[in-house]
N, C-alpha and C positions, 0 to 999 in steps of 0.2 A: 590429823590430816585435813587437808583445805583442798586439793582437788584430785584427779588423778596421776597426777604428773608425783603428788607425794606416796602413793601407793605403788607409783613403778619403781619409785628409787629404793623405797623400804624392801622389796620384793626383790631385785635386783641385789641389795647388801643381802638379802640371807641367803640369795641361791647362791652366793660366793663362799659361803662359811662351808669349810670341809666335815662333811658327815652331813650334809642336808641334802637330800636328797630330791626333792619340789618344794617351795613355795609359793602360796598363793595371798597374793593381800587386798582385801574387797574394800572400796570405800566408802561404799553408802553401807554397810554394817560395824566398817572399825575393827574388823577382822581380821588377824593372819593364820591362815593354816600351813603347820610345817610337818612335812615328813623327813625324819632324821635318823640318823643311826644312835643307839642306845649309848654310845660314848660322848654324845652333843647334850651339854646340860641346857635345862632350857634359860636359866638365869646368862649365857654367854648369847641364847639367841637377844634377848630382853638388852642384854650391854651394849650389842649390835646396832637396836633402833634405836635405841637414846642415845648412842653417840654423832645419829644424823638430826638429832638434837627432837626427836619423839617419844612420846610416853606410851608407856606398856602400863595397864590398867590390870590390876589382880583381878582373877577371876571370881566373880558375885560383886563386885563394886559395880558393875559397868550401871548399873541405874542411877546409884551415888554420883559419878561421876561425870555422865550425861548432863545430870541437876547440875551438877557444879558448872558447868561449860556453858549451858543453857543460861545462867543466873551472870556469870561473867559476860558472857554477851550481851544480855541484857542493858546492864548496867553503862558498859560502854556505846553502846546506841541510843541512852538515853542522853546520856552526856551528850551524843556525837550531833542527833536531832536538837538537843536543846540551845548547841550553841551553832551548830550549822544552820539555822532555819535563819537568825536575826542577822546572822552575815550574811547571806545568801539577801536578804531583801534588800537591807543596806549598799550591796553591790551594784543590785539590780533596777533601784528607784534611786534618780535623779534627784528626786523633793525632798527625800529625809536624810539624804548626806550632810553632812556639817562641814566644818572646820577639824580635820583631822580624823575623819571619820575611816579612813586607810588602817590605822594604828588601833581601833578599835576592832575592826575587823579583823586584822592582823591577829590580836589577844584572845577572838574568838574561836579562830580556825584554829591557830597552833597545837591546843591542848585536843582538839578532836584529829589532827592528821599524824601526832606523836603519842597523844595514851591510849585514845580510842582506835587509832590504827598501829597500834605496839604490836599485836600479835602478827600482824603481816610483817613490818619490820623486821621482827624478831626471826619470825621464819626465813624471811629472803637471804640473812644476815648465816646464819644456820647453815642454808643451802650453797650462799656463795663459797662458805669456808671450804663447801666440798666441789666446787666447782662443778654448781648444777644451779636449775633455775623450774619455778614451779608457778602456779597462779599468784602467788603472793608479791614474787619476785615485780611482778608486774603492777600488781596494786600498792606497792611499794613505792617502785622508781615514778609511778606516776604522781603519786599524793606529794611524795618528797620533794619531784621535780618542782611543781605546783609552787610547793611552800618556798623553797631556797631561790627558784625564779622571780618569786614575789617580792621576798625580802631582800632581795640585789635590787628590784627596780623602786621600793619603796626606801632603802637607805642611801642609795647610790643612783638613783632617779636614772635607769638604764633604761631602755627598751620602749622607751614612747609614754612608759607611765604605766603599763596599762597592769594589771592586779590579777592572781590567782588564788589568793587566800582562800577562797569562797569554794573556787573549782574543786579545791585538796579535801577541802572539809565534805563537800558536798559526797564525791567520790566516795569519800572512806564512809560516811554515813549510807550513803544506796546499797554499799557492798554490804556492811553488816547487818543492815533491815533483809538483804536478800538470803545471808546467810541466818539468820535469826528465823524467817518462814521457812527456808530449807531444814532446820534443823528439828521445828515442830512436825513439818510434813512427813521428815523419816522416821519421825517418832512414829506418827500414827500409822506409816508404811509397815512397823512391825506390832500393832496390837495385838496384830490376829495370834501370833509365836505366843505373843506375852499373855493375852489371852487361853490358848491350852495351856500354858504351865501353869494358870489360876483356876482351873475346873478338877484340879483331884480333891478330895476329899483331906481333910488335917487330921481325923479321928477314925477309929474305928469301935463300932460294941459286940465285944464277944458274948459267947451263948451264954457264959455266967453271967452275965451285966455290968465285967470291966469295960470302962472304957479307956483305950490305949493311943496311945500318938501312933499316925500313920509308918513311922519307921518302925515302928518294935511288932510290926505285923510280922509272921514267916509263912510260907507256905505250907500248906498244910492245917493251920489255923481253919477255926469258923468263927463268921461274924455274920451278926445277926441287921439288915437294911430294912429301917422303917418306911411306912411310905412319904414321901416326898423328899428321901434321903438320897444323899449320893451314894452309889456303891464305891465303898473304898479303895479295892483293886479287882485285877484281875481276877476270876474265877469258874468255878461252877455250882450253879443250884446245887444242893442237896434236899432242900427241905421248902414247901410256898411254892404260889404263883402270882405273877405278876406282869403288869405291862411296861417296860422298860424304855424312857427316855432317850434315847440314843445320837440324838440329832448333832450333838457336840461334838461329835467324833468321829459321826458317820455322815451326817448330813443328809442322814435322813429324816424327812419330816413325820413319821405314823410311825407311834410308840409300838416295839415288838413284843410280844406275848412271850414269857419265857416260866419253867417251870422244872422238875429237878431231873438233871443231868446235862440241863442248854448250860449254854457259855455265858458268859455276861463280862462286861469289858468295864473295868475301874474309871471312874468319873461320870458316868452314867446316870441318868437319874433314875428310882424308883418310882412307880407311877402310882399305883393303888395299894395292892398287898404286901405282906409284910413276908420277907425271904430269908434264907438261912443260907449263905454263901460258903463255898472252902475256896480260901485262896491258892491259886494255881500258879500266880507271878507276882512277884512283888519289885519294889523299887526303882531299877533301871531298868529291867527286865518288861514291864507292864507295856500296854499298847501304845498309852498314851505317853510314857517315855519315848517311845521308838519313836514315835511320831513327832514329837518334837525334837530329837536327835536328826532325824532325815531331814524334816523341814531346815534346822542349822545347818546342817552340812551345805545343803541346796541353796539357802541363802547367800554360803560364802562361794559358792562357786562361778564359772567363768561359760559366758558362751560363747560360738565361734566369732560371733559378729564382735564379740567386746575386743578381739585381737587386733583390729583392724581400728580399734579408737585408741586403744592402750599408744599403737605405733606411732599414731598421729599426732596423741597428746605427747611422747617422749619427744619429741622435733619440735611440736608448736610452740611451745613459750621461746626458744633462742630464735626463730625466724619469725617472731611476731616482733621481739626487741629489735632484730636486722629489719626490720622493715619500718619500726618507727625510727630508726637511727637513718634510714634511706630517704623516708617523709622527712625529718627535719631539714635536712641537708639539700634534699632536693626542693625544698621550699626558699631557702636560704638563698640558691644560687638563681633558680628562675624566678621568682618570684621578690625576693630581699626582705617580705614582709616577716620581721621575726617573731610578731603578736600569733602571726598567722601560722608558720611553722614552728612554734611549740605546741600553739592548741593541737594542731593535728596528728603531734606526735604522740601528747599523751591519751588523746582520743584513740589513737591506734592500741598505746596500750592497756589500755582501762577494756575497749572492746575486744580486745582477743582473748582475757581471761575464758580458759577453757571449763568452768563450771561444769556446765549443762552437757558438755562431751564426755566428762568423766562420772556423771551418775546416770548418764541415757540408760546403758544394761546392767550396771549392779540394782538401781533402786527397780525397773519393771520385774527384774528374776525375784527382789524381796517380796514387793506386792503380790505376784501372780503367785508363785507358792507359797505364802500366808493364805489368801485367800481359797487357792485349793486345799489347803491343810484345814479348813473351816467346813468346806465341803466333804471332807472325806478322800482326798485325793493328793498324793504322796507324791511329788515330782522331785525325783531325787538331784536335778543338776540342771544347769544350762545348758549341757549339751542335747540336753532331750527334747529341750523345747525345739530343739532346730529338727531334730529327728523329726517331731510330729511333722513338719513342712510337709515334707516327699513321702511321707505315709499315702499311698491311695491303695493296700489289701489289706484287710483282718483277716488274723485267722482265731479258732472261737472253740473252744473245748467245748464239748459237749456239759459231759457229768459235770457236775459240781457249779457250771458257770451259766449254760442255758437252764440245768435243770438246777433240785436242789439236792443232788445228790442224797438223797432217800427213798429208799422202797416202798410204796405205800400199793395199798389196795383201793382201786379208783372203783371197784365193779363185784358184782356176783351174779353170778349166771348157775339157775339152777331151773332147765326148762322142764323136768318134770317131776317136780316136787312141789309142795303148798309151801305154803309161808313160814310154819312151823316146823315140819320136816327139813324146809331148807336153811334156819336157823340153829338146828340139833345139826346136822351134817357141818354147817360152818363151824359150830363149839367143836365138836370133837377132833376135825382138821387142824382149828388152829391151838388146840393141846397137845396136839401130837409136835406139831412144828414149832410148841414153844421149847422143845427137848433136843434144836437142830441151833447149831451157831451161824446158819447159811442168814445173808441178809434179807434175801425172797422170805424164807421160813421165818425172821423177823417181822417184817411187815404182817404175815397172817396170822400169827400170833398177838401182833397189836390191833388188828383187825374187833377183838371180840372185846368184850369188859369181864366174864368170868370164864377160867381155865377147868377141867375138870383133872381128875388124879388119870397119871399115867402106870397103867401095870405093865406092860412088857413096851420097849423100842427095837428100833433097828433102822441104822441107816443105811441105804443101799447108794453108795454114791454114781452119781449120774443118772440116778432116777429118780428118785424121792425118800418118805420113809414109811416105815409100814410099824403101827404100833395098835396094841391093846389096851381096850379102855371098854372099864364095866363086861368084860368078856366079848367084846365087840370088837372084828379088827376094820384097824382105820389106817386107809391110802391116801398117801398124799404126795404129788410129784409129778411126773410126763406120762405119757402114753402109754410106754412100754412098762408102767408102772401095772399098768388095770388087764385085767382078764378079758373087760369088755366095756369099751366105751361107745352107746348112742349115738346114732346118728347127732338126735339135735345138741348133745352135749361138745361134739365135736365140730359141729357147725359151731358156737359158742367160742370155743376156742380157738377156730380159725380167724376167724372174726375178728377177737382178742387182738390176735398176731398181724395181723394186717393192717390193724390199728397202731403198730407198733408199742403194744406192749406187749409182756409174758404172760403167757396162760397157764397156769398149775389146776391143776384137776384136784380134785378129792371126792372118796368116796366109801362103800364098806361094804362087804364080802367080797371086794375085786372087782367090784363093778364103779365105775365114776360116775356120781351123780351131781356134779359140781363143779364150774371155775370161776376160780380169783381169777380176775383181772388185775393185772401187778405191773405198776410202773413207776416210773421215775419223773416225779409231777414238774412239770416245765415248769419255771417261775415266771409272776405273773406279769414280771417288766420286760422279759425278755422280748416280745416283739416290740415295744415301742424302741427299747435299746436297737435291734437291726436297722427299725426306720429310719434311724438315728444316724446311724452308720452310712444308710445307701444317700441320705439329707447330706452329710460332708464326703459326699462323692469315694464313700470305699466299697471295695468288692470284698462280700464276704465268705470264707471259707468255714463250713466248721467240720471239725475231725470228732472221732469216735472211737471207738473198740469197740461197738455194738455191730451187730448186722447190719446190709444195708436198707434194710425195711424199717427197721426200727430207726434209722438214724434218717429215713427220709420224710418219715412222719413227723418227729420232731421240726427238723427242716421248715417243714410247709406249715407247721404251725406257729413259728416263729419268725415267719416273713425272707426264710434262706431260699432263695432260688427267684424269686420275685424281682431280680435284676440279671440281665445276662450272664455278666460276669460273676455272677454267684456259683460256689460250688459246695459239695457235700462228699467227702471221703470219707468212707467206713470204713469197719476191720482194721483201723491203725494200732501196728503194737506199741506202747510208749515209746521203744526206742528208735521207732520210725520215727515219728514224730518232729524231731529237729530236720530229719531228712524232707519231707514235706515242704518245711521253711523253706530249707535249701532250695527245691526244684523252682518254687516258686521266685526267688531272688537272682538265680538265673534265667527265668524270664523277665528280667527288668521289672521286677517288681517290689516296690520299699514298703513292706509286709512288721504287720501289726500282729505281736500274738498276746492272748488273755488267757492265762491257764491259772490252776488254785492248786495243782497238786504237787509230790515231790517228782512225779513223770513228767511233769510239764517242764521242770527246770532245764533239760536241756533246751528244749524250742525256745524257752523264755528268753534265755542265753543268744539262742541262733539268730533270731529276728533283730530288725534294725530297731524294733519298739517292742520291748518286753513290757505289760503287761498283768502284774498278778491282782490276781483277786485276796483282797487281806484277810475273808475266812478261810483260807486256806495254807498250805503249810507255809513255815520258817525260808523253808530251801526256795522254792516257786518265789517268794516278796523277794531273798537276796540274788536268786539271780535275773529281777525285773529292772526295767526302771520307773517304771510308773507301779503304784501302789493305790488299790481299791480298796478303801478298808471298809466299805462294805460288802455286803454279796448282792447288789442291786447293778446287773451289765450296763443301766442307763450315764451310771458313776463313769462307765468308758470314755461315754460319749461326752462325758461333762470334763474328764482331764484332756481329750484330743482337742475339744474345745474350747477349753481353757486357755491351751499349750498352746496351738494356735493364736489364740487371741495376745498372748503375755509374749511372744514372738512377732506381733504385730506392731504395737502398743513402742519395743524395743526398736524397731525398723524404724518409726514414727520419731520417737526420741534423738535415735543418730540422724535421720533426714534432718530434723528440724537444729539440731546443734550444728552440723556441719553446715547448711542452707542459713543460720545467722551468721555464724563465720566468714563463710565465705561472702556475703553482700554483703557484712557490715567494715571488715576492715579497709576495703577500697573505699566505701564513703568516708570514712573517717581520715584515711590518709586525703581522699580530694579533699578533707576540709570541710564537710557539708555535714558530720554529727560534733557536738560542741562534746568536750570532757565529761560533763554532766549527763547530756541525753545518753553518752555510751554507757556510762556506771551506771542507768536504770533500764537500759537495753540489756545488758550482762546479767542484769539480775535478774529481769523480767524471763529471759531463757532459763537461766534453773530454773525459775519458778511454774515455767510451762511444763516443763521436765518431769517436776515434781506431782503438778497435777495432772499430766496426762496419764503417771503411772497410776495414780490414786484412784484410778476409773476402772480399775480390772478390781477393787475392791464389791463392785457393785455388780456382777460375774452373778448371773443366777444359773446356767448351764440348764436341761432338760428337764428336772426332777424338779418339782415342784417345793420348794421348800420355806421352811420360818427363816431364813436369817436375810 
C-alpha cells in the first residue's frame, strides 16, 4: 500500500465478501483485521487483495519482507538520484549544454520515470483496471505526462521547445527519497512492539540443572533465576529473595523487593539473589504476551478523527485529477501559454498526493501506544485516545488501588504494660490468630517472628477468638470480646479508629491489655498520583466499602477533598458501584474509573474510561480500556497523559495535511509552484508527519523513569 486511498479500497473489497463481518486495514502498520464467519476461508480473503493487484505477506515474514521493500526502494532511488541529478543540471545551466545535449537528458530521465517509477505505474495501472485512483495514480500521470510531453516536443519540435525530461525524473526521485525516509521512520515508529517481543527470556534452568528452551516450560514446573537473569515466565516465588528489575514492563524505575509467595512477571530482570520460581503462565498466556497482543490490536485500530481523513482521502485523488484537467484548460483558453498550462497541471498533481493525510492517525495511534506499552501503559484503541479528551472526573477504588490492599500492623498499644510484658501479650495474640483464616488475624500473626504451640482454639465469629496456650487463656478480637477493658486501653483504640484504622484488642484472663493497630497501608505514590489528577484539571471521587471514617482518613491523606469538586463515598456494596458511575454521567459528567478488582468490572464497563489496574484481576483489565500494569496510580496519570498528548500530536498531523493541501493546490494551479518544488513539498509533508509523530517517543509522563 502507497497511501490511504489503498487501504480504503482493500477495506472496502473485504467488507463486500459475504461472511465478513468488519474490516479494518491500517496503513502505517500493513495491517488487515477481519472478523468473519467460520465458513470464510482466509486464503479467499488473501485472493481478494491480490486481485486489486496487493500482496498478503504470510504471517512471521513481515520483517523479511519489510527488508525486501526497503532494499527495492533503495536501489531504485539510487538509480533515480544518479541519473536525475546530471539531468536536472544540464537542464538548468545554460554553460554546459552542448550540441544535442536534449537527447542526452532524454537517456537519462527515461530509465528513472519508467523503472525507477515502475511501482507507481504499475499500481495506477492496477487501480485503473478497477476503476479507481490512489496517490500513485497521480504520480503516475504526472512523471508520464512529463516524459511523453517531452518527447513530442523533442521529436516533433511542438510546443515552443521547451523540455520536461528533468521535471519527470526529478518528481519520481523526490517521491521515492520521501518514501524511503517514511519507511525508515515507521520502522523506528514500531521498535518499542518489537522491542517487548525481544525482552523474554529463550531458556530456562530447572531445579535439576536442565536447561530447557522456553517453549517446553509448563506450568506447574520450577525454575531456578540467577542473579542478573531474566525471569523466564510468569510465576510465583516459592524459594529466595530478591530485588526485581521490572522497568521493562512496568516502567517502573526502583527494582521491587520480592520473596516466596509475591508474583513475579516473565521478562523481568533478577537483581541480586538467587530465586526458585513455579511457573503460573506460560506462552501466550504470560503478561508480556497480553501486552504485546493489546499493544497490536491498538496499533491496527481506528480513531474517530481518522473517519473524517479516510472520506476525504476516498474523493481527493479524482477531484485533484478534475482540477488539474480544469488548470490545464483553463490555462490554454485564457492564457494560450501551453509551456505554462502543463507545468501547472502537473504541479497540481504531483502536489495533491495525499501522503501525509493518510498516515496523520494510523502512524500517532502506533507511536503513542508503543511508547505507552514501554511505560507500562496498555491503550487498547484509538477510540480511547478521544475518550481521554472529555474526561474531567475520576473515580478511584479505594482497596487494592490507593491502598495496597494488605492488612498490616502499623501500631501497638499497650499503655500499661513494660516492654517485655508487652512483647509476651503480643506472641501469644498473634499465635492464637495464626489459627484464624480472617485477613485482620493474618496480619497479627505476621506481626511477630516466633509462634508458640496452640493447645485449645475457638472462634467466636463476630468477635474474636479465645484460645489456650501454656494453660493460659488468650483473647483476641472487639470489645464485647474482654470481661474488661481500661480505660487507657480503650482510649488506645479509639484513637486507633479515628485514625481510620481497626483496632483489635488482646489479652488474658478476660481482661484486654493490648491493641493492634491494623490497617491497610496507603501506597506511597498515591498522593502524588491525586495531584496529578487535580494538575489535568479532574475531579476526584474515590468509593469504598469501608466506613466513612476510615474512608475519610484515607481521603485526606492522599490529597481527596483538597479540591471542591472532590468527593469520598463510603459503604459502597460492589454492585452499587456501576450505579455511582451512573449518577455521576447524568450530571454531565465524562468520568474516569480505576479499579483492580473482579467487583470493579462492572463500573470499569460503566464509565466512559475504564481504567484497570494490571495487578489486579483478568475480568477488571478486559472489561477496561486503559491497562496499568503496574500498581503505581501515578501510571494513571501518565496514560490520561499520554492519551491526551497522542490525540494532540493526531489533531496536529490532520491540521497540518489538510492546511498543505489546501494552500498548496491553488498555488500550483496559479502557476507560482514549479512540478519539482511540489514533489519536494509532497514529501516534505509526510515527512513532517512522520516526525511530528516520532516526538510522543520522548513521553516521559509523572514517574520518574530510566527510559
Amino acid at each position: 500500500m502507497t497511501c490511504a486511498a489503498c487501504a480504503n479500497r482493500i477495506q472496502r473489497r473485504l467488507d463486500k465478501v459475504d461472511g465478513v463481518e468488519a474490516a479494518q486495514v491500517n496503513f502505517a502498520t500493513g495491517r488487515a483485521t477481519v472478523t468473519h464467519a467460520t465458513s470464510v476461508a482466509e486464503s479467499a480473503l488473501a485472493a481478494e487483495i491480490e486481485a486489486l493487484g496487493y500482496g498478503v505477506i504470510d504471517d512471521g515474514e513481515d520483517a523479511e519482507a519489510e527488508q525486501a521493500r526497503e532494499a527495492d526502494l533503495r536501489r531504485r532511488l539510487i538509480v533515480g538520484v544518479v541519473l536525475a541529478v546530471p539531468a536536472m543540471v544540464l537542464s538548468m545551466f545554460m554553460g554546459l549544454q552542448f550540441d544535442g545535449w536534449e537527447w542526452v537528458v532524454a537517456a537519462l530521465a527515461t530509465p528513472v520515470i519508467l523503472w525507477s517509477g515502475w511501482p507507481f505505474h504499475r499500481a495506477a495501472w492496477m487501480n485503473l483496471r478497477h476503476g479507481s485512483t490512489t496517490m500513485d495514480t497521480l504520480v503516475s500521470m504526472g512523471s508520464l505526462s512529463a516524459l511523453l510531453w517531452s518527447t513530442v516536443v523533442l521529436v516533433g519540435d511542438v510546443g515552443g521547445g521547451h523540455l520536461y525530461f528533468e521535471t519527470g525524473a526529478v518528481i519520481v526521485s523526490l517521491i521515492l527519497l520521501g518514501k524511503w525516509f517514511e519507511l525508515r521512520a515507521k520502522r523506528r515508529s514500531g521498535d518499542a512492539i518489537r522491542a517487548l517481543a525481544d525482552l523474554g527470556a529463550k531458556t530456562a534452568q530447572l531445579e535439576d540443572g536442565r536447561e530447557i528452551p522456553l517453549e517446553g516450560l509448563a506450568v506447574g514446573m520450577r525454575f531456578v533465576v540467577r542473579p542478573g537473569e531474566k525471569i523466564a515466565t510468569d510465576g510465583v516465588v516459592v524459594d529466595g529473595r530478591s530485588a526485581v528489575d521490572a522497568s521493562m514492563v512496568t516502567g517502573e524505575p526502583v527494582p521491587v523487593e520480592v520473596g516466596p509467595g509475591d508474583k513475579v512477571i516473565g521478562a523481568t530482570i533478577n537483581a541480586n539473589g538467587s530465586l526458585v520460581v513455579e511457573a503460573s503462565r506460560v506462552g501466550s498466556d504470560t503478561a508480556l504476551a497480553q501486552i504485546i497482543r493489546l499493544v497490536d490490536q491498538a496499533q491496527g485500530s481506528r480513531a474517530e478523527v481518522q473517519r473524517l481523513a479516510d472520506r476525504v482521502s476516498a474523493v481527493f485523488v479524482p477531484v485533484a485529477i478534475a482540477i488539474a484537467v480544469v488548470t490545464l484548460v483553463a490555462w490554454l483558453v485564457l492564457d494560450g501559454d501551453t509551456d505554462a498550462a502543463f507545468t501547472a497541471a502537473v504541479a497540481v498533481l504531483i502536489i495533491a498526493c495525499p501522503c501525509a493525510l493518510g498516515l496523520a492517525t494510523p502512524l500517532g495511534i502506533m507511536v503513542g501506544t508503543g511508547r505507552g506499552a514501554q511505560l507500562g501503559v496498555i491503550i487498547k484503541g484509538g477510540e480511547v485516545l478521544e475518550d481521554t479528551r472529555a474526561i474531567d472526573a475520576i473515580v478511584v477504588d479505594k482497596t487494592g488501588t490507593l491502598t495496597e490492599a494488605a492488612m498490616t500492623v502499623t501500631d501497638v498499644h499497650a499503655p500499661g504494660l513494660d516492654a517485655a510484658d508487652r512483647d509476651r501479650v503480643a506472641v501469644l495474640a498473634a499465635s492464637a490468630e495464626a489459627k484464624s483464616e480472617h485477613p485482620i488475624a493474618a496480619a497479627i500473626a505476621g506481626h511477630v517472628d516466633a509462634l508458640e504451640e496452640v493447645d485449645e482454639f475457638e472462634n467466636r465469629p463476630g468477635s474474636g477468638v479465645v484460645a489456650a496456650i501454656n494453660d493460659k487463656e488468650v483473647r483476641v478480637g472487639r470489645r464485647s470480646l474482654f470481661d474488661h477493658v481500661p480505660a487507657d486501653v480503650e482510649a488506645a483504640a479509639a484513637a486507633a479508629e479515628a485514625a481510620g484504622a481497626t483496632a483489635v484488642l488482646a489479652g488474658r484472663a478476660g481482661a484486654a491489655e493490648l491493641v493492634f493497630v491494623v490497617a491497610d497501608r496507603i501506597k506511597d505514590t498515591s498522593a502524588d498520583a491525586v495531584a496529578a489528577f487535580h494538575q489535568q484539571g479532574l475531579s476526584v471521587t474515590m468509593l469504598t466499602g469501608d466506613n466513612a471514617r476510615t474512608a475519610a482518613s484515607v481521603a485526606a491523606s492522599v490529597g481527596i477533598g483538597s479540591e471542591p469538586s472532590d468527593d469520598v463515598i463510603a459503604e459502597v456494596y460492589p454492585q452499587d458501584k456501576a450505579a455511582v458511575i451512573s449518577r455521576l454521567q447524568d450530571t454531565g459528567h465524562r468520568v474516569a474509573m480505576v479499579g483492580d478488582g473482579i467487583n470493579d468490572a462492572p463500573a470499569l464497563a460503566q464509565a466512559d474510561l475504564g481504567i484497570a489496574v494490571g495487578t489486579g484481576t483478568d475480568v477488571a483489565i478486559e472489561a477496561s480500556d486503559l491497562t496499568i500494569v503496574s500498581g503505581d496510580l501515578r501510571a494513571v496519570a501518565d496514560a490520561i497523559a499520554l492519551s491526551r498528548r497522542t490525540l494532540a500530536v493526531i489533531k496536529g498531523n490532520l491540521f497540518w495535511a489538510f492546511a498543505y493541501n489546501t494552500a498548496a493546490i491553488p498555488l500550483a494551479a496559479l502557476g507560482v509552484l514549479n512540478p519539482m518544488i511540489a514533489a519536494g513539498a509532497m514529501g516534505m509533508s509526510s515527512l513532517f508527519v512522520v516526525t511530528n509523530s516520532l516526538r510522543l517517543r520522548r513521553f516521559a509522563g509523572y514517574r520518574t523513569t530510566t527510559r
